[in-house]
C-alpha positions, 0 to 999 in steps of 0.5 A, spaced: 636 172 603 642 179 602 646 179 596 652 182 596 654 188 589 661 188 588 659 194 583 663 198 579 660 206 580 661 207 572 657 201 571 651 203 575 646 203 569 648 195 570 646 196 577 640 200 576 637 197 570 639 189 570 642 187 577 637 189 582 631 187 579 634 180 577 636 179 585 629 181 587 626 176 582 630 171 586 627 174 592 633 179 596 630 183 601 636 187 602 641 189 597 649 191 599 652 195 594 661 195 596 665 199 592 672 200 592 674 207 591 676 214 595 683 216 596 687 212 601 688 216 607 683 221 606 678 222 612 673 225 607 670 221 602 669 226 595 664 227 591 663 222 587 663 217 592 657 220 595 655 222 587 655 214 586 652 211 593 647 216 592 646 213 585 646 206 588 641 208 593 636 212 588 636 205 583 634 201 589 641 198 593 639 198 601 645 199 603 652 201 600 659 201 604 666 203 600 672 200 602 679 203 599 681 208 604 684 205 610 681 209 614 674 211 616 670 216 613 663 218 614 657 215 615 650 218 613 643 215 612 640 216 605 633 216 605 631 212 609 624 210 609 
């Protein structure tokens, strides 16, 4: 079983602390976090996008894959285990 977050970065408290548990009690082997931010244009994505996936991973999403940019970004693998 997956479940998608469409998750606000500002509200990972919510994530962290309510969201993930709840989806794993109900049994979701992975979790994807989508977040709609960055610059539109920007190759790069700033800090604070890779400060929130970071976040999102550290707090126990699987995965997270931002959209808003119109353009490709970078990937990265996070601790992977």
């Amino acid at each position: 079983m997956k479940f998608l977050i469409h998750a606000c970065p500002q509200r990972m408290w919510y994530v962290e602390d309510f969201l993930i548990p709840m989806l794993r009690e109900q049994g979701a082997e992975i979790v994807i976090m989508a977040s709609h931010w960055g610059k539109e244009g920007y190759y790069y994505p700033i800090t604070d996008q890779e400060r929130y996936a970071h976040e999102a991973i550290d707090a126990g999403v699987d995965i997270v894959f931002g959209h808003h940019a119109h353009v490709l970004q970078k990937m990265e693998e996070y601790q992977t285990s």
